[in-house]
MIMARZA-33866 format. One record per atom (N, C-alpha, C): atom name; chain; residue in one letter; x, y negated, z. Coordinates in Angstrom, 2 decimals. Layout:
// residues N
<r CA, A, A, <X, Y, Z>>
...
This chain:
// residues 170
<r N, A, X, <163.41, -56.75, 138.28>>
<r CA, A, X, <162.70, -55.71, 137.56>>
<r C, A, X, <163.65, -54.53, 137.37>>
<r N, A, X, <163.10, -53.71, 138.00>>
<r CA, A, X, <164.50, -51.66, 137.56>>
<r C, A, X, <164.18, -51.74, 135.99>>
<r N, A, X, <165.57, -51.15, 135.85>>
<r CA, A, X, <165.11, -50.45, 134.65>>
<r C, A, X, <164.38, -49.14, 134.87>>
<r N, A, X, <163.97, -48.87, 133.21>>
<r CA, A, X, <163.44, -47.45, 133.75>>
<r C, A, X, <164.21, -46.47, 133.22>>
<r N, A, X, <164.29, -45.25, 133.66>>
<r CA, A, X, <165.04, -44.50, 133.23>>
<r C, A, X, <164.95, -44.22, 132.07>>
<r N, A, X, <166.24, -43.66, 131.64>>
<r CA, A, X, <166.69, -42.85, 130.52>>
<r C, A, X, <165.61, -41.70, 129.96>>
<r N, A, X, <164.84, -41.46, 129.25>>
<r CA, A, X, <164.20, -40.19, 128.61>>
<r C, A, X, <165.34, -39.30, 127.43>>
<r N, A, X, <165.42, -38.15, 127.81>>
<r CA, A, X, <165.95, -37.47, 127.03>>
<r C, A, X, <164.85, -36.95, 125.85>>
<r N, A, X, <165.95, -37.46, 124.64>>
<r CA, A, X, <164.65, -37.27, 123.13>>
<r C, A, X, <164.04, -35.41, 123.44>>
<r N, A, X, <162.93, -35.79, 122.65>>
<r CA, A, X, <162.67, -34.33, 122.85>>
<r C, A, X, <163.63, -33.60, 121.78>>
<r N, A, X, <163.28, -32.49, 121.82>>
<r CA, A, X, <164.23, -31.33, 121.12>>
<r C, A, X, <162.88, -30.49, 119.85>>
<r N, A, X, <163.56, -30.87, 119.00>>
<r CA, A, X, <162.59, -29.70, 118.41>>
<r C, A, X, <162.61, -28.75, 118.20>>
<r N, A, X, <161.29, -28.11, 117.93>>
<r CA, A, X, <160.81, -26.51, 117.91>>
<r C, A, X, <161.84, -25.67, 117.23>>
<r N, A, X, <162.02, -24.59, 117.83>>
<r CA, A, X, <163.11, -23.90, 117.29>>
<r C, A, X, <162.26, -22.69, 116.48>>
<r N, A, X, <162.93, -21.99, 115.82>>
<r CA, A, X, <162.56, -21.30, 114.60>>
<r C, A, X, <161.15, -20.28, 115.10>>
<r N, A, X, <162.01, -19.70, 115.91>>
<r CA, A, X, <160.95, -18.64, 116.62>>
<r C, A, X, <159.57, -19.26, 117.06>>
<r N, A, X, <159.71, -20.47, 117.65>>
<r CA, A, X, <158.57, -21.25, 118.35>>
<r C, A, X, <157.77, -21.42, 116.97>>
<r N, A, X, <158.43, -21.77, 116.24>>
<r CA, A, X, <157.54, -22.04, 114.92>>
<r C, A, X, <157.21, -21.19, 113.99>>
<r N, A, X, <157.52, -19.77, 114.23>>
<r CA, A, X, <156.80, -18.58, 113.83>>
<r C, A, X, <156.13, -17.94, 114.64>>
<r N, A, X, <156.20, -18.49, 115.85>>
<r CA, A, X, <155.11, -17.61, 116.83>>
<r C, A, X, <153.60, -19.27, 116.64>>
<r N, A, X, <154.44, -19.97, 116.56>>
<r CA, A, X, <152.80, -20.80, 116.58>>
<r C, A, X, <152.20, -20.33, 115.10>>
<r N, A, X, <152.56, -20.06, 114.37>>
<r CA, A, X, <152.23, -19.57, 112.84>>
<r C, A, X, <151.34, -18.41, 113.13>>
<r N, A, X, <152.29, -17.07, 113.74>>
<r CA, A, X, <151.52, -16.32, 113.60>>
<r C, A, X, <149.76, -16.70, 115.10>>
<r N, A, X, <150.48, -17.10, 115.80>>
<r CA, A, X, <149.25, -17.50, 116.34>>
<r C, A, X, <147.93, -18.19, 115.83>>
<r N, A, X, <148.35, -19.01, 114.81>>
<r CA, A, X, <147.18, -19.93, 113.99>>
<r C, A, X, <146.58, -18.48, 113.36>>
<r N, A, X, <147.62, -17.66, 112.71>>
<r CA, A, X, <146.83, -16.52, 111.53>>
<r C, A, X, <145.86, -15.82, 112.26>>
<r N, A, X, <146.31, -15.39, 113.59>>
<r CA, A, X, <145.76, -14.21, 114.27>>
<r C, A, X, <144.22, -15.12, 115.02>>
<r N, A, X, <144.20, -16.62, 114.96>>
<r CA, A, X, <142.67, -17.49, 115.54>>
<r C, A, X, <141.98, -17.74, 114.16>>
<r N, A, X, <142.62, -18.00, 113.27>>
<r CA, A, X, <141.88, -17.95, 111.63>>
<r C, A, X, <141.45, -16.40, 111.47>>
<r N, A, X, <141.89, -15.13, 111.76>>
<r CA, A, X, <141.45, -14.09, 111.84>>
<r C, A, X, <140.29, -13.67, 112.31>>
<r N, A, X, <140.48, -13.83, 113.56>>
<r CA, A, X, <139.17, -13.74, 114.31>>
<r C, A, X, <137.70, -14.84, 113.81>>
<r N, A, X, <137.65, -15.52, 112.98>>
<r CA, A, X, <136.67, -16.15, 112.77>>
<r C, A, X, <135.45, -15.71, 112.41>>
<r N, A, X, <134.38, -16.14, 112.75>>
<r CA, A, X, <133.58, -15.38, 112.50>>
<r C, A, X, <132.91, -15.88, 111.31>>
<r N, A, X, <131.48, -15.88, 110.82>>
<r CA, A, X, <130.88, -17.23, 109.35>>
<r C, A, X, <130.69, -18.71, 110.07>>
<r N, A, X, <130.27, -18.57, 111.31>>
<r CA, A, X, <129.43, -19.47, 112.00>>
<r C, A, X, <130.74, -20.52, 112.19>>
<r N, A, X, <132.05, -20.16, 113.03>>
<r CA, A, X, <133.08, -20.60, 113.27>>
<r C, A, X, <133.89, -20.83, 112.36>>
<r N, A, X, <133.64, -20.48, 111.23>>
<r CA, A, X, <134.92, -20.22, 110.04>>
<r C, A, X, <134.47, -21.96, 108.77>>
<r N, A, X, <132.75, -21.84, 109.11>>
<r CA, A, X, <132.14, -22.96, 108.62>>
<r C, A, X, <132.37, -24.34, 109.21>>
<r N, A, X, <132.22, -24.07, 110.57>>
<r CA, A, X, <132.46, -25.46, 111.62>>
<r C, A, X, <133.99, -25.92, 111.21>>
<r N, A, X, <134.76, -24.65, 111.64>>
<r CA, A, X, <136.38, -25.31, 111.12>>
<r C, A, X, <136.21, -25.94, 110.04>>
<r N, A, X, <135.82, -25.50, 109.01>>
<r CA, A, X, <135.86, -26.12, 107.23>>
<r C, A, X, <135.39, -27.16, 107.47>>
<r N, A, X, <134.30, -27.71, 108.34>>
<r CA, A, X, <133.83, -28.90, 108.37>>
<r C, A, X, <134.54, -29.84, 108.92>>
<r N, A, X, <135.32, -29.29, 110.45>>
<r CA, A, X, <136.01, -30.37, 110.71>>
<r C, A, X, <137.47, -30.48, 109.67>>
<r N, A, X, <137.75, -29.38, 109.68>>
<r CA, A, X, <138.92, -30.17, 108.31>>
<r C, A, X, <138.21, -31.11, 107.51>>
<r N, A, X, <137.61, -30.84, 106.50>>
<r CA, A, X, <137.06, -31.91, 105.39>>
<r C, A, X, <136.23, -33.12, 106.20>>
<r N, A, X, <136.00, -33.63, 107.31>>
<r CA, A, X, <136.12, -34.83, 108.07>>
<r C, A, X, <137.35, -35.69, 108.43>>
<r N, A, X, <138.41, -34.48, 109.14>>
<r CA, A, X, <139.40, -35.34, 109.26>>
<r C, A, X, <140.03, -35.87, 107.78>>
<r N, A, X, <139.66, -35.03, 106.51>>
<r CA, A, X, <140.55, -35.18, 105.32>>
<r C, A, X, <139.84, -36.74, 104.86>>
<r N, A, X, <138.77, -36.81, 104.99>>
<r CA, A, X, <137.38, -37.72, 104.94>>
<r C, A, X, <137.95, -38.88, 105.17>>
<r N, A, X, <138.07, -38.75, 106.88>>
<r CA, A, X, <138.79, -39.97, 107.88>>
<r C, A, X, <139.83, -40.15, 107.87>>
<r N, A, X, <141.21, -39.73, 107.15>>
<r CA, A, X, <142.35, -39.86, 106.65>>
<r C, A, X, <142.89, -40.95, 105.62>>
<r N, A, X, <142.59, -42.35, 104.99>>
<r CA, A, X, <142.80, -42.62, 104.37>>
<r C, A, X, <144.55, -42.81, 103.78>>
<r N, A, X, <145.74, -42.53, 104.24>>
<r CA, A, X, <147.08, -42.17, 104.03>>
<r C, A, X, <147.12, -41.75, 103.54>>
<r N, A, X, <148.11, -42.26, 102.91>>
<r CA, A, X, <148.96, -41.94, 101.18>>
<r C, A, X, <149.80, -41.43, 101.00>>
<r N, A, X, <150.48, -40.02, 101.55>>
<r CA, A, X, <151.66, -39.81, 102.04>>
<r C, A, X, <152.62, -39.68, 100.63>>
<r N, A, X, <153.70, -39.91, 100.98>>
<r CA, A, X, <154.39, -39.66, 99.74>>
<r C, A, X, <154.43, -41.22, 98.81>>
<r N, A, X, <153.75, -41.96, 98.98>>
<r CA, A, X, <153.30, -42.79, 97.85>>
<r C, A, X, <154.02, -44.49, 97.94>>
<r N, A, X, <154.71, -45.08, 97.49>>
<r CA, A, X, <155.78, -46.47, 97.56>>
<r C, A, X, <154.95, -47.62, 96.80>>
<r N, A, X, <154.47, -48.18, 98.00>>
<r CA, A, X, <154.00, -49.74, 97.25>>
<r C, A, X, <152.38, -49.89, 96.81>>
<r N, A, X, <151.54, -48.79, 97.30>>
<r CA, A, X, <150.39, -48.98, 97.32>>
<r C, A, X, <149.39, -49.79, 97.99>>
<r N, A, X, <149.14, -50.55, 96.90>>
<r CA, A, X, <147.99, -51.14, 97.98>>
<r C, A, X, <146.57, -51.09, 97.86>>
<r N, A, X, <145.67, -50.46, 99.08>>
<r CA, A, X, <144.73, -50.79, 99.16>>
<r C, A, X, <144.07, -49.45, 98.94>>
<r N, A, X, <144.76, -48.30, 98.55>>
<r CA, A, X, <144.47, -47.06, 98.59>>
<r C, A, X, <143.92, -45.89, 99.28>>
<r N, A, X, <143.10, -45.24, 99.17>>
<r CA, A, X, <142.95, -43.94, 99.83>>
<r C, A, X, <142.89, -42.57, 99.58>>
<r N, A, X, <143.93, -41.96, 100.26>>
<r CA, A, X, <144.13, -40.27, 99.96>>
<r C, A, X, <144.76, -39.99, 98.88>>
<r N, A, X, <145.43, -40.80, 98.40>>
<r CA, A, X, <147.06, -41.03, 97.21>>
<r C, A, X, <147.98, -40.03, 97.51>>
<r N, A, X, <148.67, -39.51, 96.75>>
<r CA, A, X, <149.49, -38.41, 97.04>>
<r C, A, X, <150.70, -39.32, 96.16>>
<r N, A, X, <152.21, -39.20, 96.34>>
<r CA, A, X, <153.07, -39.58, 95.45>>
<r C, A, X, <152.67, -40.35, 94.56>>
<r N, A, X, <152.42, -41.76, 94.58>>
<r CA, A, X, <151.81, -42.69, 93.79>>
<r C, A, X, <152.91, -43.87, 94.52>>
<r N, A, X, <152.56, -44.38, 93.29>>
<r CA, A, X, <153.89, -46.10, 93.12>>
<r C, A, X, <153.23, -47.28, 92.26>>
<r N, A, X, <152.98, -48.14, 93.01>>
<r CA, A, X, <152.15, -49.20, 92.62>>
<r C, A, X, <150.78, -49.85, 91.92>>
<r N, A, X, <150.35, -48.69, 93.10>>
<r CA, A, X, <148.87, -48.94, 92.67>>
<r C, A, X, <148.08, -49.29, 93.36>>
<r N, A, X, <147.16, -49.69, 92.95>>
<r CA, A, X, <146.06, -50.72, 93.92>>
<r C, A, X, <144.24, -49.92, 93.74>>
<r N, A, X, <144.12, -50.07, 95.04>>
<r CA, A, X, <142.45, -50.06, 95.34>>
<r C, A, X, <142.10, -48.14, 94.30>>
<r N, A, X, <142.84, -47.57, 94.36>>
<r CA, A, X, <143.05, -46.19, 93.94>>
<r C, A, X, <141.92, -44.82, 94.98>>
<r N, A, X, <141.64, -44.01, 94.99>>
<r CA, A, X, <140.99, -43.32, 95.52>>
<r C, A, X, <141.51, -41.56, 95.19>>
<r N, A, X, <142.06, -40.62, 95.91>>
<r CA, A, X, <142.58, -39.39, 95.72>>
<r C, A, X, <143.29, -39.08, 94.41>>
<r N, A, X, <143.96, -40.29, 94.08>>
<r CA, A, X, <145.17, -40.07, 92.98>>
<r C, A, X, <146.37, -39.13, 93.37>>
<r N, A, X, <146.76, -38.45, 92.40>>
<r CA, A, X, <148.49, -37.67, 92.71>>
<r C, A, X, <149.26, -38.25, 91.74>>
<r N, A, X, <150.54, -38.57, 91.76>>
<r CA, A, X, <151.58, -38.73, 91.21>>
<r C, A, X, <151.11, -39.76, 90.12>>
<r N, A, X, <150.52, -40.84, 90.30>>
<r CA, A, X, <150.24, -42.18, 89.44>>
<r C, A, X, <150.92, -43.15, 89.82>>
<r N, A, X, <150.98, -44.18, 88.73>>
<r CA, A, X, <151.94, -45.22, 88.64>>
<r C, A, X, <151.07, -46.80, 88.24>>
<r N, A, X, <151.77, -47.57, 88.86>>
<r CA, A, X, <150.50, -48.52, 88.14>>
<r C, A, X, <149.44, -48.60, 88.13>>
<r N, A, X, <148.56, -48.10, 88.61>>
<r CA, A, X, <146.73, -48.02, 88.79>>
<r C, A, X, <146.21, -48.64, 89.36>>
<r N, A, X, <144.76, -48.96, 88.92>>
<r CA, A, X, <144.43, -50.14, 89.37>>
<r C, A, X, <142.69, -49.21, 89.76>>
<r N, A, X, <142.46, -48.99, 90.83>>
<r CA, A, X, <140.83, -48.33, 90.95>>
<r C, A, X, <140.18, -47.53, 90.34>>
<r N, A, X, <141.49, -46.30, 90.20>>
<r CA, A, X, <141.12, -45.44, 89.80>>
<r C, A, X, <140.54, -44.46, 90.53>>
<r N, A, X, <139.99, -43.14, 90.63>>
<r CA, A, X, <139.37, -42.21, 91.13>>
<r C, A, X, <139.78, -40.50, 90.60>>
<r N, A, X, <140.52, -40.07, 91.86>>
<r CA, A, X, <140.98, -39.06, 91.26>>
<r C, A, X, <141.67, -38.57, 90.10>>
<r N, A, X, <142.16, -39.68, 89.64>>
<r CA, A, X, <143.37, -38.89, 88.50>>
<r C, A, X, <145.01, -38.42, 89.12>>
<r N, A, X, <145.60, -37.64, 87.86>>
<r CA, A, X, <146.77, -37.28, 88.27>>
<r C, A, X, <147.87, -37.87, 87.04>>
<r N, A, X, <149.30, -37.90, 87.93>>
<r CA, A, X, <150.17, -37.97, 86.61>>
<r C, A, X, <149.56, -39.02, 85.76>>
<r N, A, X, <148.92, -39.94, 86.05>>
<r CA, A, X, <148.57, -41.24, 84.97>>
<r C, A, X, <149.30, -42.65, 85.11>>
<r N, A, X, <149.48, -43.07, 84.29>>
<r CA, A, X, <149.96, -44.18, 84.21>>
<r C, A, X, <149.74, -45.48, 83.81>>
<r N, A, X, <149.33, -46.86, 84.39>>
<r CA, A, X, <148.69, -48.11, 83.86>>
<r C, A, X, <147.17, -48.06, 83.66>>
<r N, A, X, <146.59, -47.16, 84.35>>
<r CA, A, X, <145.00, -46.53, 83.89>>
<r C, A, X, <144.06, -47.85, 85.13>>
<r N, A, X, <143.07, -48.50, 84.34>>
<r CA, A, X, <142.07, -49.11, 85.45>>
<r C, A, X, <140.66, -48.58, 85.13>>
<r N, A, X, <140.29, -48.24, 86.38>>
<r CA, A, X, <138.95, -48.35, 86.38>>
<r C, A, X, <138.57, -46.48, 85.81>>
<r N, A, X, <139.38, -45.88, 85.95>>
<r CA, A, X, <139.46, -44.74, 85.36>>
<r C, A, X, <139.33, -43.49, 86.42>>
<r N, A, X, <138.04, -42.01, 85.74>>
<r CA, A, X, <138.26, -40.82, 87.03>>
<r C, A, X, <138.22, -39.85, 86.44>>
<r N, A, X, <139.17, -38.89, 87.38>>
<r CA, A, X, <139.33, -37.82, 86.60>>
<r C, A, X, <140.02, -37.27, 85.21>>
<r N, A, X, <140.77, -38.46, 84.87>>
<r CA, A, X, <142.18, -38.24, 84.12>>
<r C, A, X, <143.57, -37.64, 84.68>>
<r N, A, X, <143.94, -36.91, 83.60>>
<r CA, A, X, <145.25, -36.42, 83.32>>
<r C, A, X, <146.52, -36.72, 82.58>>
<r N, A, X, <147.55, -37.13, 83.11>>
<r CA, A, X, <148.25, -36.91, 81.97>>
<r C, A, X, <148.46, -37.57, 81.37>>
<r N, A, X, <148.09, -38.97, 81.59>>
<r CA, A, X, <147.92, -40.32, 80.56>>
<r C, A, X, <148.05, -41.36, 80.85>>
<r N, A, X, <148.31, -42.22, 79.88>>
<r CA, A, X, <148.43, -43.42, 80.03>>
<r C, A, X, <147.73, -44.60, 79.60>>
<r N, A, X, <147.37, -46.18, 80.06>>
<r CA, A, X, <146.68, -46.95, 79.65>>
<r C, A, X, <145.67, -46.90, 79.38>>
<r N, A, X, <144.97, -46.04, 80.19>>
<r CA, A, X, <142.93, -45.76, 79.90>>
<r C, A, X, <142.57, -46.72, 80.63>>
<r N, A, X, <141.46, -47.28, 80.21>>
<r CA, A, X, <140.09, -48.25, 80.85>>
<r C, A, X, <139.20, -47.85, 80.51>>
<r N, A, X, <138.62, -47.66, 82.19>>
<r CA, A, X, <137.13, -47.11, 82.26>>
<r C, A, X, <136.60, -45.79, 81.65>>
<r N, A, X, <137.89, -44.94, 81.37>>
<r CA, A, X, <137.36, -43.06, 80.95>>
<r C, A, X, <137.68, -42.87, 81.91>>
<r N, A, X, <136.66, -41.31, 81.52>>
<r CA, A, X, <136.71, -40.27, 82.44>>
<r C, A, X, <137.00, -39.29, 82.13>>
<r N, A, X, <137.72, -38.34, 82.84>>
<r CA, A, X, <138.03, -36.30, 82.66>>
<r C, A, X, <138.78, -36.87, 80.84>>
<r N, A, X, <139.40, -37.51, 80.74>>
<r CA, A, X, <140.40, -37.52, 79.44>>
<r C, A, X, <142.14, -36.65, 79.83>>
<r N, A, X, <142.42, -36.03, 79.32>>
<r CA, A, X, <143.97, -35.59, 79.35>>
<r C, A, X, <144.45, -35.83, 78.14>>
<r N, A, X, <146.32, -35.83, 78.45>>
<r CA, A, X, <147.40, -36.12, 77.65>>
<r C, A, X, <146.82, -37.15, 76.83>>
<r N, A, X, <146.12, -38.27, 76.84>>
<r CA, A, X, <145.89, -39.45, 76.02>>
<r C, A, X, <146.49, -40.34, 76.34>>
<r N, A, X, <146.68, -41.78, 75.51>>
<r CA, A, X, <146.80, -42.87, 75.84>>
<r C, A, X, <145.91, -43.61, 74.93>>
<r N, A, X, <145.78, -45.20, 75.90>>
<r CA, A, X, <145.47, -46.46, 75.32>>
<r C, A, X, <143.81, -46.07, 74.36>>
<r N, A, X, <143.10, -45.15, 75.63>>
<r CA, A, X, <141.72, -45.69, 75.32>>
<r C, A, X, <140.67, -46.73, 76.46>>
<r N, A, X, <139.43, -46.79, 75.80>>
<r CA, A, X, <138.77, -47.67, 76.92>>
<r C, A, X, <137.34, -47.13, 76.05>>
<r N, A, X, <136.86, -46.96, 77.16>>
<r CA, A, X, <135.16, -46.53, 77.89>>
<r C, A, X, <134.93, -44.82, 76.87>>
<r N, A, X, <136.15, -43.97, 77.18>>
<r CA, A, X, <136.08, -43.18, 76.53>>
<r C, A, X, <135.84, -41.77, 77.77>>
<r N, A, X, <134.98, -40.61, 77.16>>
<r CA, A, X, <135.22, -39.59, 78.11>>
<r C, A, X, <135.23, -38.13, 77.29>>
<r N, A, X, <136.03, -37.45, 78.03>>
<r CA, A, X, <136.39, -36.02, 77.79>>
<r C, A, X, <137.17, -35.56, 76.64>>
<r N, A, X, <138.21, -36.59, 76.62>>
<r CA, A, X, <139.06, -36.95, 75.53>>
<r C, A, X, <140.33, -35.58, 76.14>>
<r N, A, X, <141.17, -35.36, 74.78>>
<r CA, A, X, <142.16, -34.56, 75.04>>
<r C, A, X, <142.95, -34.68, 73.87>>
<r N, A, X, <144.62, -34.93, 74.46>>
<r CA, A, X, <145.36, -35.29, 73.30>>
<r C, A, X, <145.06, -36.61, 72.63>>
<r N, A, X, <144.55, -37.34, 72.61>>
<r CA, A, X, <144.14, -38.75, 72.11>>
<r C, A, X, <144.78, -39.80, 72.20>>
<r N, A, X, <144.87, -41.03, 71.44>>
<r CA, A, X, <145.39, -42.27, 71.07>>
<r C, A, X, <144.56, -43.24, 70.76>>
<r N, A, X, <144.49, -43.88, 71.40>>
<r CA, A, X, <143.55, -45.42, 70.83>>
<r C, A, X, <142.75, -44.59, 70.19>>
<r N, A, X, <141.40, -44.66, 71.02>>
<r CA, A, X, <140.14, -44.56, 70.87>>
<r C, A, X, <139.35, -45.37, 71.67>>
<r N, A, X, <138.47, -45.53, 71.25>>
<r CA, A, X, <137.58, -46.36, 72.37>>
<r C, A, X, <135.96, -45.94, 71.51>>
<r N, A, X, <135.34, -45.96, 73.07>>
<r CA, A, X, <133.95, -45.48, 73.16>>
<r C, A, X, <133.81, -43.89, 72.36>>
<r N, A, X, <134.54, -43.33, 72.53>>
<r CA, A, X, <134.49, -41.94, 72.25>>
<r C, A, X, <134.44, -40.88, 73.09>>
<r N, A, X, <133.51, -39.80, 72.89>>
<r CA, A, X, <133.32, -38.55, 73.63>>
<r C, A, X, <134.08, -37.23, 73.09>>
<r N, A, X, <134.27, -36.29, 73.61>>
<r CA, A, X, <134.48, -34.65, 73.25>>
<r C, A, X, <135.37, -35.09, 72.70>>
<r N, A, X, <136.58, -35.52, 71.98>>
<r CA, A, X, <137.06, -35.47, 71.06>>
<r C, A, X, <138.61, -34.91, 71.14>>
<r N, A, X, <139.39, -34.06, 70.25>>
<r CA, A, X, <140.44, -33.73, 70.58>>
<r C, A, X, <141.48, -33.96, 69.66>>
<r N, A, X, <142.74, -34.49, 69.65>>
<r CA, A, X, <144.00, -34.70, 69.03>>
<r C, A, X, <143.34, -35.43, 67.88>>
<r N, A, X, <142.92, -36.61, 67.98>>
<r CA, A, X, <142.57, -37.65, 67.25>>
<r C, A, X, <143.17, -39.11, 67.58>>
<r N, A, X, <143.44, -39.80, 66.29>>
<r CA, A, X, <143.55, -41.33, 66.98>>
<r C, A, X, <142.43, -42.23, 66.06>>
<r N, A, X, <142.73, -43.66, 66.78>>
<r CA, A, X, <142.27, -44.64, 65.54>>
<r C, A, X, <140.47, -43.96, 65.54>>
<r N, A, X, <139.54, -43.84, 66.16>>
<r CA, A, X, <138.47, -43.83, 66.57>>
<r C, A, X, <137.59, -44.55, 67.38>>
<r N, A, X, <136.57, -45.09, 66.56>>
<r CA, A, X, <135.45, -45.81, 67.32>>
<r C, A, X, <134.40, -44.87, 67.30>>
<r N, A, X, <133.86, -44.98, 68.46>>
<r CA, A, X, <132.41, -44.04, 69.06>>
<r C, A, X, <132.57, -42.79, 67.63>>
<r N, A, X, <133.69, -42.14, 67.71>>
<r CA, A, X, <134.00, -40.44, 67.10>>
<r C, A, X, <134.31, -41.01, 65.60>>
<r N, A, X, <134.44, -41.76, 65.23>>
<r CA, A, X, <134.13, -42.57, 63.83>>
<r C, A, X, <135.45, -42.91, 63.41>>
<r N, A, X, <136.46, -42.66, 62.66>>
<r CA, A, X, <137.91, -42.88, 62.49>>
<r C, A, X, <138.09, -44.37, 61.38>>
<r N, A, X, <138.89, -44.39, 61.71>>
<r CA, A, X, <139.21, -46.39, 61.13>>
<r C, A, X, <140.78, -46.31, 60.83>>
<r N, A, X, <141.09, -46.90, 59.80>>
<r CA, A, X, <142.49, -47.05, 59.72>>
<r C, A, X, <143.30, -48.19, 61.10>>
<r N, A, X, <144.24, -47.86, 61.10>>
<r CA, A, X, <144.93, -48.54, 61.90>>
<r C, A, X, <144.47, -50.19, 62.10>>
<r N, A, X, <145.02, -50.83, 61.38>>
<r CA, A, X, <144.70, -52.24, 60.97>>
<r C, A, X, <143.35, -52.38, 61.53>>
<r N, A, X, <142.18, -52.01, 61.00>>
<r CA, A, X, <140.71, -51.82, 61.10>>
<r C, A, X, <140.02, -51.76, 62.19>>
<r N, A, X, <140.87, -50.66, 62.95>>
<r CA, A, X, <141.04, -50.33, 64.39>>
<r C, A, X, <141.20, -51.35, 65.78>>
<r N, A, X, <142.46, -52.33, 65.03>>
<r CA, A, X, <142.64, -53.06, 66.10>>
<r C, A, X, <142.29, -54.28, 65.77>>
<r N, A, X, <141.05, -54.82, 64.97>>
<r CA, A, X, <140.43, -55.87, 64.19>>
<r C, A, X, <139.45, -55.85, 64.57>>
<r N, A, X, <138.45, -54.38, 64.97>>
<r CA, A, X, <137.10, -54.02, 65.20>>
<r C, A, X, <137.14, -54.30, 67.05>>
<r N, A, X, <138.21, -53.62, 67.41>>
<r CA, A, X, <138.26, -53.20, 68.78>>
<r C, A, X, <138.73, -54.82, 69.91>>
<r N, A, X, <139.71, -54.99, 68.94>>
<r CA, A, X, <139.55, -56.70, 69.62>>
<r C, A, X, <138.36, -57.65, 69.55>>
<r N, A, X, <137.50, -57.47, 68.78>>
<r CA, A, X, <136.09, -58.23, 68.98>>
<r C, A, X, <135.06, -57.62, 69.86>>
<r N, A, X, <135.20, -56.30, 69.85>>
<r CA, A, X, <134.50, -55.82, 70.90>>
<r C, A, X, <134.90, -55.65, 72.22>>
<r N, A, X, <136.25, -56.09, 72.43>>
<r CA, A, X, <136.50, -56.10, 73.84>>
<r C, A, X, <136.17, -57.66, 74.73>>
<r N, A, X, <136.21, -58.59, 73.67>>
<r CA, A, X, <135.99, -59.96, 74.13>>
<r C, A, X, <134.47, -60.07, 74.14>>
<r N, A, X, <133.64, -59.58, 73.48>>
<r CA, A, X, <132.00, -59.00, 73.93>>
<r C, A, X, <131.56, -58.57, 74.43>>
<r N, A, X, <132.44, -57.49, 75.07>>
<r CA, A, X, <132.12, -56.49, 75.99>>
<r C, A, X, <132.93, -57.22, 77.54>>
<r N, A, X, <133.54, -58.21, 77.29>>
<r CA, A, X, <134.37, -58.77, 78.40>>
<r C, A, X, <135.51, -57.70, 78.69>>
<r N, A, X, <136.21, -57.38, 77.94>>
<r CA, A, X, <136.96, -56.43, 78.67>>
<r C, A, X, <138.17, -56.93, 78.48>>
<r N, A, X, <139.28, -56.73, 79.54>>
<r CA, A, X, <140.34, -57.57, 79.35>>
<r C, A, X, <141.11, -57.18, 77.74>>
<r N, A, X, <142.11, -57.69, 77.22>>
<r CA, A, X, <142.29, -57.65, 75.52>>
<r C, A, X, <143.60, -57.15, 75.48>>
């Protein structure tokens, strides 16, 4: 059996090559017309569609369209999350399941569109928040059931019986 020859690695693009393909992309995005300018948009947001890669992201499993994310599972267009478990579109969150459209936070179950909170569950459009659960609209509050404030103690007396009723992990 010959061997086969030697291939010399390719060489990459040198500076100029990669400002003339630049300005070449600007000057075919230029010329577009509505008709052509629409079709492109479409095939981008297909291939983005058909892309499920996580670039950036260490130890994900089961993910799609993750940006800088680290150990998270079954996730969907997360950025920079940690720990997640089937979430949907959040960013910057941390330990969040079942959660979309959070910011900023940590330990949510099952909210949605909440920022800078932690450690609620089945809460939405929370901001600034702490242990709440089943709460809406609400801002820089803690210690809340469905908008309803509870002392501490009270809080986690009420909320542990309703999570084992509601089946939710404890």
């Amino acid at each position: 059996m010959a061997a086969s020859p030697a291939r010399a690695p390719a060489r990459p693009p040198s500076t100029a090559e990669i400002d003339a393909q630049a300005a070449e992309a600007r000057a075919a995005v230029a010329r577009l017309g509505r008709r052509e300018f629409l079709d492109q948009l479409a095939t981008l947001g297909r291939a983005f569609a058909a892309d499920p890669g996580n670039p950036g992201s260490y130890a994900c499993k089961d993910c799609e369209r993750c940006a800088n994310c680290m150990f998270c599972r079954d996730c969907v267009g997360c950025y920079q999350c940690t720990h997640c478990t089937a979430c949907d579109g959040c960013s910057n969150c941390s330990h969040c399941v079942e959660s979309k459209g959070c910011q900023s936070s940590a330990y949510l179950l099952q909210s949605e569109a909440c920022t800078h909170s932690a450690y609620l569950v089945m809460c939405r459009n929370l901001s600034d928040c702490n242990y709440c659960f089943g709460c809406v609209g609400l801002s820089k509050k803690d210690f809340h059931i469905l908008n309803v404030s509870f002392p501490r103690k009270e809080y986690f007396e009420i909320t542990a019986r309703l999570r084992k009723e509601l089946g939710l992990p404890g």
